[in-house]
N, C-alpha and C positions, 0 to 999 in steps of 0.2 A: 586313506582319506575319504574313499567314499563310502566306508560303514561308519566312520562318524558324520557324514555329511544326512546320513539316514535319519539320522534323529534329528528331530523338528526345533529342539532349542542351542544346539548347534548349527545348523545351516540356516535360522533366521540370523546368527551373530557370522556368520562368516558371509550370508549376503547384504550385509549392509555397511560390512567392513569393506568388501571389495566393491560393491554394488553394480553386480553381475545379475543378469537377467540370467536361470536358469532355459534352454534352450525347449520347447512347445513341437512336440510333434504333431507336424498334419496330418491331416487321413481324408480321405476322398470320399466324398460326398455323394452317391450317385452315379451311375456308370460305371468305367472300366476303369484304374489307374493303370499308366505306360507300361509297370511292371506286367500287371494281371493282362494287358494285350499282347506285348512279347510274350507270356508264355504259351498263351493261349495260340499264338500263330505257330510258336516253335511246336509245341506237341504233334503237331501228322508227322515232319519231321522226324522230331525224335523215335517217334514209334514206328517207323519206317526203318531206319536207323539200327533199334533194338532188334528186329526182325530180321535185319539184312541175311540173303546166303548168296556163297559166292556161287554162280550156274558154273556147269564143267566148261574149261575150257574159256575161264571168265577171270581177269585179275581182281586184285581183291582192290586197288582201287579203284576200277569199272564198275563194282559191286558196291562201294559207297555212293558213287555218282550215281546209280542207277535208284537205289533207296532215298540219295536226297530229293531224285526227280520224281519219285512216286508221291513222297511226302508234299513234296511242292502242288500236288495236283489239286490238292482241295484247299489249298489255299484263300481261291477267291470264294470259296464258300464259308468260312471259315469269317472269312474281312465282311460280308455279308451281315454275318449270323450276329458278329459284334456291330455294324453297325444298324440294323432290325433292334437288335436291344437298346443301344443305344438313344434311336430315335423314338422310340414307345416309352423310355424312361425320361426323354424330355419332353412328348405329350402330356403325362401324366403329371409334371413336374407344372407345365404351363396352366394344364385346365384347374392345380389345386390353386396355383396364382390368382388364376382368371378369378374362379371361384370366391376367394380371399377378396378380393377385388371389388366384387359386385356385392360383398355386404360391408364394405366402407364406405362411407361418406367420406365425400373431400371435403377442405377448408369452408368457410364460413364465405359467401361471396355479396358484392351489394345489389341489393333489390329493393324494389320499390312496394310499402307496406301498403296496401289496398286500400287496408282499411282506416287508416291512418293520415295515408295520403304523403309519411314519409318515408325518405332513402332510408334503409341502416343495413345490416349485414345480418346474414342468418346462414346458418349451416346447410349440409343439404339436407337432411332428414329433413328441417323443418320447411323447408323449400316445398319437397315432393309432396309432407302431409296434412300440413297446414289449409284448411279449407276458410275464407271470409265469412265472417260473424254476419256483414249484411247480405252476402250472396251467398249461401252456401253452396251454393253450385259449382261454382269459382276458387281457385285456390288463389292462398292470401297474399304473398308473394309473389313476385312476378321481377323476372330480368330488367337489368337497365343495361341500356345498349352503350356500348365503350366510346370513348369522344368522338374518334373516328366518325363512326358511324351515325351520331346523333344529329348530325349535322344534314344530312343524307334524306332528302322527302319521299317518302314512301306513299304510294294509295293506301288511303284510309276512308272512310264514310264517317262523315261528318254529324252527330248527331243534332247539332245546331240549327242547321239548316234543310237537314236533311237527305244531305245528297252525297255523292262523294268526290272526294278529294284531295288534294297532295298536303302531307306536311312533316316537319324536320322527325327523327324518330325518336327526338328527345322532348318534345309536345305530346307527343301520345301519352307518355307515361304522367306528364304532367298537367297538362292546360286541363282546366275544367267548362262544363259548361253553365248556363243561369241555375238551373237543378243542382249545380254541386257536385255531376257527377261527371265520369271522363268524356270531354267531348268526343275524340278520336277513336274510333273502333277500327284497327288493322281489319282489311277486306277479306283475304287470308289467298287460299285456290281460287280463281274465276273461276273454271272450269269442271267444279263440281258442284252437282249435279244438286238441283233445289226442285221441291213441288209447290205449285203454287197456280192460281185462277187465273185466267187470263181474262183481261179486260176487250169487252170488242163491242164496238159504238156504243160504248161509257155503261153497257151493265155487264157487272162478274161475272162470268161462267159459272155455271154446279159445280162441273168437273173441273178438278184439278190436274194438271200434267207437268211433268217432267220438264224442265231448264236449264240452262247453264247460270249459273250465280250471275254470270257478265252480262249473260239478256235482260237482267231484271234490272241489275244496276245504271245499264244504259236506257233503258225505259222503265224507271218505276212506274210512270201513272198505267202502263200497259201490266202490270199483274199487281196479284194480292198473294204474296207469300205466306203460306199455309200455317207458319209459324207467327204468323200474328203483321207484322208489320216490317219494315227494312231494317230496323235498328235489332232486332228479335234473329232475322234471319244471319246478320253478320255477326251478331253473340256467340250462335249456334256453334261449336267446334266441327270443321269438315270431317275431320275423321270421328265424330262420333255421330253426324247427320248419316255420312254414308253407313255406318254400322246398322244403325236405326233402320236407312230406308234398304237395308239387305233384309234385316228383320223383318220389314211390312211387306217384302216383296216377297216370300217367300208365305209367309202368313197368308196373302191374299192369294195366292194358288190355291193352298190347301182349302181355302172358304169359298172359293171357286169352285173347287171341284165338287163340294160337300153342297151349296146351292147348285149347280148343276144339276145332279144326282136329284135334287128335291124336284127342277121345275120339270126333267124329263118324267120323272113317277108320277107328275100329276096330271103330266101332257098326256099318259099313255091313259092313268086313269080315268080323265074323260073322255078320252077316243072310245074306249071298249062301253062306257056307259049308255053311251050312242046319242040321245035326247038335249038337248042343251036346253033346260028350263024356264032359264033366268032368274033374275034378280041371284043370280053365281051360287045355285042352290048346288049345282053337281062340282063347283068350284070346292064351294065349304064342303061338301061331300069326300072331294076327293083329299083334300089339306087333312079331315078329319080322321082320314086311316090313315095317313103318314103324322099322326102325332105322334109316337114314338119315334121316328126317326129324324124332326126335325130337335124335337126335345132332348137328342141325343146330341144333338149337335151344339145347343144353346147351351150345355150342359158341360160339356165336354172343355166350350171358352170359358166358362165358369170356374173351372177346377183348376182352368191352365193360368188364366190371368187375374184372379180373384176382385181386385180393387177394380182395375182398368172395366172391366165387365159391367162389374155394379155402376159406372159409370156412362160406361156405353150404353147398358139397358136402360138405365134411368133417363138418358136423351132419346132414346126412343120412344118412352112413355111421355116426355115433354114434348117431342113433336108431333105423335098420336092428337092429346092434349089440344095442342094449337091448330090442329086439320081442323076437329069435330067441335071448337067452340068460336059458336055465332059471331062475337065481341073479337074475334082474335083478325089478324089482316092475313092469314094465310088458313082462313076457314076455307074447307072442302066439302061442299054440298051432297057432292056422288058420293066420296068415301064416306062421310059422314053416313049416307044413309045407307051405304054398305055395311058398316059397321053395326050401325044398329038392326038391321033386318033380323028377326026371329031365328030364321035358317043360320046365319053367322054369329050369335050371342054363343049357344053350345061350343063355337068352336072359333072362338074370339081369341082366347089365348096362344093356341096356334097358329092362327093370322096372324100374331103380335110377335109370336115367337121368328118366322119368315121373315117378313118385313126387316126385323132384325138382324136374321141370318143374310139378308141379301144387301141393306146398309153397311153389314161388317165387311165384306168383298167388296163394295166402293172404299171405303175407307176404316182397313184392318188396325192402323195405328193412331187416328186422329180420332175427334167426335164427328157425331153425326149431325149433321144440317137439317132441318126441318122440308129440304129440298129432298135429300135424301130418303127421309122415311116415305117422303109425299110418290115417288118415285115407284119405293117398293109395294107402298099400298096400290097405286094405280098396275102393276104389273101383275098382280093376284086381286084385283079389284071384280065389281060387277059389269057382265057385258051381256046381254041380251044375242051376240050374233058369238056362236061355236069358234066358226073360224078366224075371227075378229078376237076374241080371247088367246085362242091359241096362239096367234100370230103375235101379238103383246107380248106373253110367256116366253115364245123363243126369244122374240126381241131384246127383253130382259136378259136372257142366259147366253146369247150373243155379246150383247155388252159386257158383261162381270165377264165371260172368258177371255174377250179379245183381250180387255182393258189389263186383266190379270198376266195374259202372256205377253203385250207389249210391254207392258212397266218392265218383268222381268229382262226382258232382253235390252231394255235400256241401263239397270241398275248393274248386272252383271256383264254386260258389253256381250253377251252372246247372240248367236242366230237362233233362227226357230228349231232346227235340228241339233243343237250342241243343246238344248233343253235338256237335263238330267231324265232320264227314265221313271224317276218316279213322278214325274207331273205328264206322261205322257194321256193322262185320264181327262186331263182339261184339254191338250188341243183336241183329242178326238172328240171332245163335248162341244169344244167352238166352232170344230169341222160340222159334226150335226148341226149346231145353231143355226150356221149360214148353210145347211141344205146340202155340203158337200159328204156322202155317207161313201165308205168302201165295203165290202164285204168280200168274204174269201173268193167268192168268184170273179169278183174283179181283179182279183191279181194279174192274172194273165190275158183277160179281156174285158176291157172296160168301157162300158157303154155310158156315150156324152149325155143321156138322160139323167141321169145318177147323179151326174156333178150340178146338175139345177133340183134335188128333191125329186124330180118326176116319179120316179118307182118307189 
């Protein structure tokens, strides 16, 4: 029966006559089957077993018992070894899952079309890559929150009226404002971290500093959020603001330490020149032999940020611009005739290039304010009195340090000492600024003169 069942046009007529499922063997997928684990425990055994001698003076069933108890010895290594293989063959088995996993998209789910301004359903691929045709900044799709939930008033900031506010979480998605567009901007984190001017008896500050999102919200008319206005700064995604302000934090070190380096070399090269001339002849003197090293430095942002540079530099050259012309309300009469003096035209571009370099250490990731440039021209400006110059210069290199390793220890949550090693060139620049110098012999005796400049 079963060499004719072998043949394929007999055994389709005798399975549909009897209509018998022929029987499907399994086989094990991965790991050990029960059988391949009994043998594998039996074999010390057996091989124990196979080996057996009887000792003199020893029965020969003593001498079984004595082999099965040898064989039993590695047993628990054995129960180990299978199950070490065991569990690596379900790691492996899980991360190709995972794996598998993470390049599916699930079902199609409802969201609300941005740009459209309707519900409909979209997959996730289109979810995650879908960027708005009016915002491209934004992606186009966006969650609707389940009934549950929409009911539920969340803080939000009100574009309408401008403040913030509570409302259901199924408003947000939908209400609009007179413009047409969503009044409700979710507030997101309070408690990350915003830059922005602080207002104090009603005129902005130059400098901008560090906040909590919630300081500003509870007193808007007290700041000016650096990203333009409130409705701007609650756009902002927090985790890509803090990204950012890591990025400018760590940027304004390195522009720190590089203007540093420039105002010390200039400080020493008018101390050794001796004579202080005026009209900042030994100033442009000394700027003029660090033109390679500032022009290294201008150069060097040039290659690293290409666009953002050209943009930077170009508001420097509008705030220049606006110092030195008459008609302008933020004309500078000294810089102006700094600028133009005989002594400085030679080495004009180099002044420009400074100014620059010491604007970009205020502000590494934003534009530069015509406060700013006014700031650095005045810090490398004309001064008629030696010590009156000099003292400016550190002033200047005091500030971009302090300011450079405060922001740090605000954005990274660290102390002055948990400061990585490689910025350790700016605080010993800040230590100089404010007059605090160490030198090898102070290690083990240090004289209170030293920590005022005196020596």
């Amino acid at each position: 029966m079963n060499k004719v069942l072998l043949r394929p046009l007999f055994r389709e007529a005798y399975l549909k006559k009897t209509e018998k499922k022929l029987p499907v063997k399994k086989f094990n997928v991965g790991g050990f089957s029960k059988v391949e684990k009994r043998n594998l425990l039996l074999t010390p055994i057996t091989s124990a077993l196979l080996q057996a001698r009887t000792m003199p003076g020893e029965s020969q069933l003593g001498s079984v018992f004595r082999s099965i108890g040898k064989g039993m010895e590695t047993l628990p290594k054995t129960q180990l070894a299978i199950k070490q293989i065991e569990l690596e063959e379900k790691a492996r088995r899980d991360a190709k899952a995972e794996k598998l996993k993470d390049k599916k998209f699930s079902s199609s789910k409802k969201v609300l079309d941005q740009d459209t301004g309707n519900i409909i359903f979209q997959n996730e691929e289109s979810i995650q890559t879908t960027y708005s045709t009016k915002n491209p900044s934004e992606l186009r799709f966006v969650p609707v929150p389940d009934a549950e939930k929409a009911g539920k008033p969340v803080k939000v900031f009100d574009t309408e009226t401008q403040s913030v506010a509570y409302a259901p979480q199924g408003d947000i998605l939908t209400a609009k404002n007179t413009e047409g567009e969503l009044r409700y901007l979710p507030v997101g984190k309070e408690d990350s971290l915003v830059k922005a001017y602080p207002i104090v008896n009603g005129v902005q500050d130059s400098t901008a500093q560090f906040v909590t999102k919630a300081q500003i919200l509870e007193n808007p008319e007290g700041y000016v959020p650096v990203e333009g206005n409130l409705e701007m700064m609650v756009k902002m995604g927090d985790i890509q603001r803090e990204k950012k302000q890591k990025s400018d934090s760590e940027n304004a070190m390195l522009a720190a330490r590089d203007v540093g380096e420039i105002i010390t070399r200039i400080e020493k090269d008018i101390v050794k020149q001796g004579a202080f001339t005026g009209r900042a002849a030994d100033t442009v003197l000394a700027i003029s032999g660090m033109t390679g090293f500032i022009d290294s430095f201008v150069s060097r942002n040039k290659q690293k940020e290409g666009k953002l540079f050209n943009q930077q530099y170009q508001d420097t050259e509008d705030a220049i611009l606006q110092l030195t012309n008459e008609d302008s309300p933020n004309f500078n009469a000294k810089i102006t005739a700094y600028l133009n003096a005989p002594e400085t035209q030679a080495a004009k571009t180099s002044i420009i290039n400074l100014a620059y370099a010491i604007a970009k250490a205020r502000e590494p990731g934003g534009r530069f304010s015509v406060p700013d440039i006014e700031l650095a021209l005045q810090s490398i400006g004309e001064s008629s009195n030696k010590q009156t110059f000099l003292a400016g210069l550190r002033r200047i290199g005091l500030e971009i340090t302090g300011r450079a390793l405060t922001d740090y220890e605000t954005i990274f949550n660290v102390t002055r000492d948990e400061i990585p090693k490689g910025y350790n060139k700016v605080i010993d620049q800040y230590d100089y600024f404010q007059g605090v110098q160490f030198t090898e012999e102070d290690k083990n005796s240090i004289d209170p003169n030293n920590l005022f400049g005196a020596n």
